[in-house]
C-alpha positions, 0 to 999 in steps of 0.5 A: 500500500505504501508503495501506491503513495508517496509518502516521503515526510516533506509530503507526509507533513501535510497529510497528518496535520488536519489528522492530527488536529481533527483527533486532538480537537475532538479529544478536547471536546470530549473532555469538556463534555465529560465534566470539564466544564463543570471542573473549570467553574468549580476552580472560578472559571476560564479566567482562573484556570484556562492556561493552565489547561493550555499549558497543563502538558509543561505545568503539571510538571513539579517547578517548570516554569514556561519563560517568557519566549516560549509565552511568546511563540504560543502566543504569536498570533495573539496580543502579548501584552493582553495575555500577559494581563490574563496571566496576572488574572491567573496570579490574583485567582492564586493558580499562577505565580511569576518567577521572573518574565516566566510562569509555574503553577502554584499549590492551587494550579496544581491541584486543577491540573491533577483534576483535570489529567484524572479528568481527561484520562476518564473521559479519553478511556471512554472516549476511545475505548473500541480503539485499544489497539490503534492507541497502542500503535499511534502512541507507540510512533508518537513517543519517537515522533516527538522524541526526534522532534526536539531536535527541530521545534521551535519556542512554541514546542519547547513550551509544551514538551516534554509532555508531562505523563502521570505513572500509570497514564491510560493510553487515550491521555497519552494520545490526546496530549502527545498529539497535542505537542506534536501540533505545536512543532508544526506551528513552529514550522508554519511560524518559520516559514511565513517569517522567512517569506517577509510576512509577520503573523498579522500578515500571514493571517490576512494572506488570501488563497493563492500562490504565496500561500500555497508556497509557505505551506509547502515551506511549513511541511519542508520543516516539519517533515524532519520529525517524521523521517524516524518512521518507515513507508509503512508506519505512516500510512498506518499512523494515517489509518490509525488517526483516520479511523478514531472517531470524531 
């Protein structure tokens, strides 16, 4: 099968990455329709505890502070200073602290995000649970995926990796959250590519459809095809298969 397609990482890339987000998005649905909502508001909602759900893969860690540039590359089509002001929301909500320009979870922080991994391992367990066997596979690529992906991510991904797993993670939260860092290394790479063509995020945004487009795309799968290069043919056609047939 593999030899009917080509599957080179350059273009791979660009095949995995809609599956990757389609899995992870819906994943994240799943977990808030499972009580996470209900856990959001009962810590004093969005504005209290919303970054440490985007940033609950380096936060969970005991101490990791995520610094200031690595805020910046998972913001970089946001306002900076205006997530700096939501982060200072976080901090009177005592879920936050400062440590210099950068950030960690407080005793309170940690105490959501061990709600929310016990939260979400729950709800992906049922979410994915006729997938045992295609977790096992996609977590078994991912882990060296992301593993090689160190090499070439930039500050978004090294925000987010290494991903924090608690001992005896079921496999439907490993998914979800190493599928949610690989996401970042692509972003990293999209981020890469409009910058070397001249373009800022503002720019890159309002960009219409068309050749330019297209060539920074092309651009973005050249730079995150590198981590993909540890797999053979035939595991990413079946990481494919795989992420293609959980539903969503």
């Amino acid at each position: 099968m593999a030899d009917a397609v080509d599957l080179a990482p350059t273009r791979f890339a660009g095949f995995v990455a809609p599956a990757i987000d389609r899995v992870f998005r819906r994943g994240m649905a799943a977990g808030r329709e499972h009580g996470g909502r209900e856990l959001v508001a009962r810590y004093g909602g969005s504005e209290a505890v919303g970054a440490l759900i985007e940033f609950r893969t380096p936060l969970a860690w005991p101490g990791r502070v995520v610094s200031a540039d690595q805020l910046a590359g998972v913001m970089r089509y946001r306002d900076l200073a205006e997530g700096r002001r939501s982060l200072d929301g976080h901090v009177d909500h005592g879920t936050l602290e400062w440590v210099g320009d950068g950030f960690r979870a407080t005793e309170a922080g940690h105490r959501f995000l061990a709600e929310l991994y016990e939260l979400h391992a729950t709800a992906m367990t049922a979410h994915w649970r006729d997938d045992l066997a295609r977790l096992a596979r996609l977590n078994g690529v991912l882990l060296r995926v992301l593993d090689a992906a160190a090499a070439t991510g930039g500050a978004a991904f090294a925000a987010m990796a290494p991903a924090f797993e608690p001992p005896a993670a079921p496999p439907g939260l490993l998914l979800l959250n190493r599928l949610g860092t690989l996401r970042y290394h692509r972003a990293d790479a999209h981020a890469a590519a409009w910058a070397t063509a001249g373009l800022t995020a503002a720019g890159m945004v309002a960009l219409p459809p068309g050749h330019e487009r297209d060539a920074i795309e092309d651009e973005t799968n050249r730079r995150a095809a590198p981590p993909y290069e540890v797999l053979t043919p035939e595991e990413r056609i079946g990481m494919l298969v795989d992420l293609a047939a959980l539903p969503g």
